[in-house]
Backbone as CSV, one residue per row, in Angstrom:
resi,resn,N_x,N_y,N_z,CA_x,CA_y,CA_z,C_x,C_y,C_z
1,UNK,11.138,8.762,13.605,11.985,9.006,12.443,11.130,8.966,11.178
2,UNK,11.554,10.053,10.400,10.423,9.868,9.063,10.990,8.750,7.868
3,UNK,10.522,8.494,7.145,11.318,7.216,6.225,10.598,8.043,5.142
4,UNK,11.656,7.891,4.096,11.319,8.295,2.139,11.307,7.056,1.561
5,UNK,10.867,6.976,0.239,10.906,5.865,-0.604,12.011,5.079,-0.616
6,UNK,13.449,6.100,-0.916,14.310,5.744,-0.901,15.249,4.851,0.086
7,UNK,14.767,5.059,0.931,15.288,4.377,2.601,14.398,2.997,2.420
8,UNK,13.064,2.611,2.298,12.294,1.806,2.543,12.417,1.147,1.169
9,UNK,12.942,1.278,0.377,13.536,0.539,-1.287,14.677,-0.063,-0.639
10,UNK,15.663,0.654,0.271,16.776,-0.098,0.626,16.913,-1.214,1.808
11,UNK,15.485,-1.022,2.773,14.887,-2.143,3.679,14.947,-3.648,3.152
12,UNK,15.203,-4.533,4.196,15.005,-5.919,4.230,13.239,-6.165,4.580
13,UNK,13.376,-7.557,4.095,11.759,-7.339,4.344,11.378,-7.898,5.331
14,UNK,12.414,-8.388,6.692,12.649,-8.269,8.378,12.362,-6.722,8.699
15,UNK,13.349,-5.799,8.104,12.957,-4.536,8.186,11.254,-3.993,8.173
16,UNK,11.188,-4.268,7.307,9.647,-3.462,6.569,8.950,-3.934,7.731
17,UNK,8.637,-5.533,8.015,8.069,-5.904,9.046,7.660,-5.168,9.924
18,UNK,9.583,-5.162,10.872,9.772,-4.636,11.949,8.655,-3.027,12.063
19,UNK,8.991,-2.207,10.933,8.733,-1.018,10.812,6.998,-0.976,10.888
20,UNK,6.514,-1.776,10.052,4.822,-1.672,9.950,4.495,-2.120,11.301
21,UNK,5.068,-3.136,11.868,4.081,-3.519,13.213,5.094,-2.284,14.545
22,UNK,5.812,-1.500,14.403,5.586,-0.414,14.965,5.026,0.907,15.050
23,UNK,4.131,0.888,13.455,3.631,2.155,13.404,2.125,2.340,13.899
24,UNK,1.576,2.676,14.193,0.138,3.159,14.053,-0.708,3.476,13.219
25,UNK,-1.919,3.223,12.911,-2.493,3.209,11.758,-2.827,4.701,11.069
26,UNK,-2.892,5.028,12.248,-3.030,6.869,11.593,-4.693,6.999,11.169
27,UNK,-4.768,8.178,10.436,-6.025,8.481,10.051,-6.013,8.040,8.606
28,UNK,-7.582,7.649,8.125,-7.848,7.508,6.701,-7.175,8.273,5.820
29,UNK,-6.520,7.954,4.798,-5.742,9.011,3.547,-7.458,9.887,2.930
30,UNK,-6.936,10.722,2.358,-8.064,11.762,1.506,-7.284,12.061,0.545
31,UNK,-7.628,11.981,-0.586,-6.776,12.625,-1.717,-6.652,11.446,-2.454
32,UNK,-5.539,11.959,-3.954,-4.796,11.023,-4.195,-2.897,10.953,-3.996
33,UNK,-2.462,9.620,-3.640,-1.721,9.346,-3.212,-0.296,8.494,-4.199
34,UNK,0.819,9.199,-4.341,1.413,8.566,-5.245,1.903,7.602,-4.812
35,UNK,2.311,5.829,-5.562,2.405,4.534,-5.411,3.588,4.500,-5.742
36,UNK,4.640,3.154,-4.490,5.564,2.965,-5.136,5.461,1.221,-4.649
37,UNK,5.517,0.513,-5.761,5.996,-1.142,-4.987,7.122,-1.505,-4.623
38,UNK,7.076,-2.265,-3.783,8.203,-2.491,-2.941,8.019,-4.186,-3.222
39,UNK,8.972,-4.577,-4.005,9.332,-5.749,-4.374,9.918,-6.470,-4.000
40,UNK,10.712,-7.590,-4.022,12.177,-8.127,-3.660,12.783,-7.067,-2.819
41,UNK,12.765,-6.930,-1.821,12.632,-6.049,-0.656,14.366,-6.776,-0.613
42,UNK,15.267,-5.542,-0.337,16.888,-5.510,0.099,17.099,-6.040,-1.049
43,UNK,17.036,-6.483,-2.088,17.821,-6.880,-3.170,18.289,-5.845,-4.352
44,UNK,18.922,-5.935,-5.012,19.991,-4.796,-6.036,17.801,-4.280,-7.247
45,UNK,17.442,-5.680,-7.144,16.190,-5.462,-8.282,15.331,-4.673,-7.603
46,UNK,15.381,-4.424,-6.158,13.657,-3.597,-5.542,13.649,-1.979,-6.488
47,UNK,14.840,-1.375,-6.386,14.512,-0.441,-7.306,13.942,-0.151,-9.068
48,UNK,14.433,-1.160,-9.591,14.635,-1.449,-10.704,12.603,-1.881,-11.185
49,UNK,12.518,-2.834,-10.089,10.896,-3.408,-9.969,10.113,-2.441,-10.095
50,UNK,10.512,-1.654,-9.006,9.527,-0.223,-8.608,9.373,0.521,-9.759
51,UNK,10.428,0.695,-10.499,10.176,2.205,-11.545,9.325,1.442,-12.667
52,UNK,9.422,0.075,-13.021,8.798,-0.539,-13.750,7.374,-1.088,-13.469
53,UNK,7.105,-1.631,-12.231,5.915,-1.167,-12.379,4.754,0.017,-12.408
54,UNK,5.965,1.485,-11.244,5.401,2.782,-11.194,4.935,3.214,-13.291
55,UNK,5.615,2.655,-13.690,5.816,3.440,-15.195,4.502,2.707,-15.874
56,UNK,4.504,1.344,-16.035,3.549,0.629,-16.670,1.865,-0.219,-16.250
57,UNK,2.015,-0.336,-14.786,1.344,-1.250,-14.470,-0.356,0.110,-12.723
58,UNK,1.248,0.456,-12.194,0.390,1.136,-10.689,1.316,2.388,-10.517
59,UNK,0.464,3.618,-10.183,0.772,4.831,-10.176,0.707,4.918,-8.533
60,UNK,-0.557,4.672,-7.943,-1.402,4.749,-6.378,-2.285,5.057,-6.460
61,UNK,-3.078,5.350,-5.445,-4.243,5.374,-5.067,-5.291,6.853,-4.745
62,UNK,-6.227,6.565,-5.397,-7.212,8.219,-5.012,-8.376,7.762,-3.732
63,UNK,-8.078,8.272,-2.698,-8.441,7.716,-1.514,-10.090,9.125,-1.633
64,UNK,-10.894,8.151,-0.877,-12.017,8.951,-0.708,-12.587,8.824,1.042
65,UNK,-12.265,9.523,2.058,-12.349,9.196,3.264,-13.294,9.163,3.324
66,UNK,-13.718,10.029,3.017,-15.390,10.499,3.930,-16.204,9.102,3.141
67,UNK,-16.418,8.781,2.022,-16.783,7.715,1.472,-16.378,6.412,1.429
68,UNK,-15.786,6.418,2.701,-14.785,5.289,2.815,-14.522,4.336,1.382
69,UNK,-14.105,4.966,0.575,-13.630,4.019,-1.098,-12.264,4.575,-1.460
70,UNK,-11.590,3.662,-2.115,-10.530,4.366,-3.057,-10.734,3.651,-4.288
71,UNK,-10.109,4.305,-5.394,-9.791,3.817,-6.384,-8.278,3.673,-6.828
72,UNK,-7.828,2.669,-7.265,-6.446,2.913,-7.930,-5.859,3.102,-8.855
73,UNK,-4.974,4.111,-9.101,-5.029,4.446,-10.453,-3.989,3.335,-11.267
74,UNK,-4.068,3.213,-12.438,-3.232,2.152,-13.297,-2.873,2.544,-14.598
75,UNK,-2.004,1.308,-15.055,-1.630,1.260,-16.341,-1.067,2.989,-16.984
76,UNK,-0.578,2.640,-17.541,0.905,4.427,-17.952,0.044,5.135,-17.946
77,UNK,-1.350,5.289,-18.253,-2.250,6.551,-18.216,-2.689,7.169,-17.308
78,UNK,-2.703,6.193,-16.165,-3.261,6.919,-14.797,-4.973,6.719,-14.538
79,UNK,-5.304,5.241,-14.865,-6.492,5.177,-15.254,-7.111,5.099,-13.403
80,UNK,-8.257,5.669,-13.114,-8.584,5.280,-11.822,-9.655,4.344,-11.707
81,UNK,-9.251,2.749,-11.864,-10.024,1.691,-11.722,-10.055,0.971,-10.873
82,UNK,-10.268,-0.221,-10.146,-10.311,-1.088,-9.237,-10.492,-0.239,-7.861
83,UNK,-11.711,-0.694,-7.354,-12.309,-0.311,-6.272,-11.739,-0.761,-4.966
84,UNK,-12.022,-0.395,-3.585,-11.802,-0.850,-2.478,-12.645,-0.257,-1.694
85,UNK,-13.000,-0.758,-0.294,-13.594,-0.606,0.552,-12.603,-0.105,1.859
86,UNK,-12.755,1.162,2.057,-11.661,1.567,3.378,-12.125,1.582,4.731
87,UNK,-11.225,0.827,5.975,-11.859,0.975,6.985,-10.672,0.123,8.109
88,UNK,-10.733,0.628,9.201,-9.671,0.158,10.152,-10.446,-0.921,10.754
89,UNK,-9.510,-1.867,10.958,-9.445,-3.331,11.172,-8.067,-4.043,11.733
90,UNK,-7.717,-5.325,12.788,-6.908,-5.581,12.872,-6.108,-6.229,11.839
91,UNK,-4.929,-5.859,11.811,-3.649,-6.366,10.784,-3.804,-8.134,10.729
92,UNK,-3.695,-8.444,9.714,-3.418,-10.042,9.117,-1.664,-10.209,9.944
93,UNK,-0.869,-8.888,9.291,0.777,-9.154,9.898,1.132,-9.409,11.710
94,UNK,0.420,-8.218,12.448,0.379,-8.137,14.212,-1.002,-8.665,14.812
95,UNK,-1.921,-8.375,14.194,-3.367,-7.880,15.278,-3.181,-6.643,15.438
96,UNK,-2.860,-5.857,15.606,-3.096,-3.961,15.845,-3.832,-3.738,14.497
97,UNK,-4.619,-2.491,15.191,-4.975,-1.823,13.802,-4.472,-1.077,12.939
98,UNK,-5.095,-1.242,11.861,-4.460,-0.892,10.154,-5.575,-0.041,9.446
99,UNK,-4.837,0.137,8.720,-6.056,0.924,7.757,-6.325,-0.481,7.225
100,UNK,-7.506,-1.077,6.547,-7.744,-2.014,5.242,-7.968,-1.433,3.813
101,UNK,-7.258,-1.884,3.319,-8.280,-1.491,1.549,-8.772,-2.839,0.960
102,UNK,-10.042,-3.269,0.787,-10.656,-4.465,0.715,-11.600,-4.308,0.101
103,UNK,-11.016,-5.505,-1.184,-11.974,-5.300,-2.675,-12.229,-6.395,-2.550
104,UNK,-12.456,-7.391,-1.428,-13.380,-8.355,-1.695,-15.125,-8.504,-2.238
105,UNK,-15.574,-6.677,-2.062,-17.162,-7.410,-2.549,-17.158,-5.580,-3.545
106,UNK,-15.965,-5.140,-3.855,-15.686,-4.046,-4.749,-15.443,-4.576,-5.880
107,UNK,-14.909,-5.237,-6.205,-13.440,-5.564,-7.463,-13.825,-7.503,-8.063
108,UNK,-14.599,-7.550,-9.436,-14.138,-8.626,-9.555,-12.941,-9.248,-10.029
109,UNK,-12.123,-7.965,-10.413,-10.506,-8.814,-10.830,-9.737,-8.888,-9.648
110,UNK,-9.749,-7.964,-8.398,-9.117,-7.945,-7.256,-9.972,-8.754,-5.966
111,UNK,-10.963,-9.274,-6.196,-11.619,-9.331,-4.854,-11.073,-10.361,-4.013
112,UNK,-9.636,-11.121,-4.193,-8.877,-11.587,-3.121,-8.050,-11.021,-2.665
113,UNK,-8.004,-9.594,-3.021,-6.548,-8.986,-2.725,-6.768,-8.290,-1.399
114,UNK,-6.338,-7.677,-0.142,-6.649,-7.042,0.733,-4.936,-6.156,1.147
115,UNK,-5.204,-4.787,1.259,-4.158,-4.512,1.674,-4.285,-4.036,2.767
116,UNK,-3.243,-3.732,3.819,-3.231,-2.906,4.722,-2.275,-1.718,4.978
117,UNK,-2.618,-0.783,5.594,-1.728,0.283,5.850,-1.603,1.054,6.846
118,UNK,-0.273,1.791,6.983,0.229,2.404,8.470,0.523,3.309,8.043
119,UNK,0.475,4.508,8.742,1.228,5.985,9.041,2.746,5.502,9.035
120,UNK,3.587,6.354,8.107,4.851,6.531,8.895,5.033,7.980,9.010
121,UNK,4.944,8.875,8.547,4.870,10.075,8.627,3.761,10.866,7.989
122,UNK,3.562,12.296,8.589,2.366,12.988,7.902,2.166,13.165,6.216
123,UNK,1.288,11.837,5.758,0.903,12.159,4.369,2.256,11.025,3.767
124,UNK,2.459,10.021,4.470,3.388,8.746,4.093,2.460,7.278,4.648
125,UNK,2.539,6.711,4.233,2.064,5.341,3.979,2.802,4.404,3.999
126,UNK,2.909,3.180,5.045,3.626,2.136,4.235,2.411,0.774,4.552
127,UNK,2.477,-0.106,3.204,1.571,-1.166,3.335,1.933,-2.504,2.738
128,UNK,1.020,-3.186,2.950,1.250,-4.537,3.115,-0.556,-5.351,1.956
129,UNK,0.133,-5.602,0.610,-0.703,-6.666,-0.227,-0.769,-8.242,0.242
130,UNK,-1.926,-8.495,0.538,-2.215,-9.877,0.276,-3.050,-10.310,-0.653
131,UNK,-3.269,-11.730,-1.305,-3.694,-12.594,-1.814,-4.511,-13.500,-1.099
132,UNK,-5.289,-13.510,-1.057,-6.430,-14.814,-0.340,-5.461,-15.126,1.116
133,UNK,-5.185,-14.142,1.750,-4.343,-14.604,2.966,-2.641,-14.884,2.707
134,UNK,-2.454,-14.766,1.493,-1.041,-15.042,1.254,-0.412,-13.639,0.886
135,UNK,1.060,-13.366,1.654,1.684,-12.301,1.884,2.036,-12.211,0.060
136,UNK,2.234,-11.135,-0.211,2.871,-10.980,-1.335,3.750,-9.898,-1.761
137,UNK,3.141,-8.569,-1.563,4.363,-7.517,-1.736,4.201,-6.162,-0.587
138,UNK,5.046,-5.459,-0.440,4.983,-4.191,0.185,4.730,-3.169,-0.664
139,UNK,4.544,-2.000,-0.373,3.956,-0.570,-1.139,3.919,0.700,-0.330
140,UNK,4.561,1.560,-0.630,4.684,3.275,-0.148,3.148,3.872,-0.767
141,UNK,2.946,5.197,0.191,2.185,5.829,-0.525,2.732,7.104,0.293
142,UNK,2.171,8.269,-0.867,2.991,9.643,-0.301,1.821,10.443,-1.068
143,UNK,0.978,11.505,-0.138,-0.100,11.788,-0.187,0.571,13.769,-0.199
């Protein structure tokens, strides 16, 4: 089944779970990829979160496969800053593999952050932010 933003804004975050540790990691993204956060996951605010940070804070990501790097773009301008290191690895959430994006030795404002990500459909993304090992938010990407 393919999932849109809109469906995965209206997910529990049992849901999202469920959904990431059934997908497959898919192939490296190429391009850039538009960002949506997924906040307070099932609550009336996940939408409300999303457009506010899409507007001010995170747009997504300009993925570079072949160079295994991305950059992410930010802040209302679309700036493409904060680095990562791309590369499949087992998930922090299952053990299966994930894509990683890991700015631990990229990023000195991010270098605890690590995300991971799954295929849900061709040129869809869904992922998973951590903090030094601590869960923190979900995130779409649509390539």
């Amino acid at each position: 089944m393919a999932y849109d933003v809109d469906q995965l804004l209206r997910m529990s975050q049992a849901e999202l779970d469920a959904l990431f540790s059934s997908l497959e990691a898919g192939p490296i993204p190429d391009g850039e990829g538009d960002g949506t956060a997924i906040i307070a996951p099932g609550t009336v605010f996940t939408r409300e979160i999303a457009a506010f940070v899409n507007h001010f804070a995170w747009q997504g990501k300009v993925f570079d496969a072949k160079a295994g790097l991305l950059k992410n773009r930010i802040l209302p301008f679309g700036l493409n800053a904060i680095v990562a290191r791309v590369y499949k690895q087992a998930s922090w959430l299952d053990g299966k593999e994930c894509i990683v994006l890991d700015y631990s030795e990229t990023s000195m404002v991010a270098h605890w952050v690590r995300d991971e990500i799954r295929l849900i459909s061709p040129g869809s993304y869904l992922g998973i932010v951590y903090w030094d090992k601590t869960r923190l938010i979900d995130f779409a990407l649509r390539f």
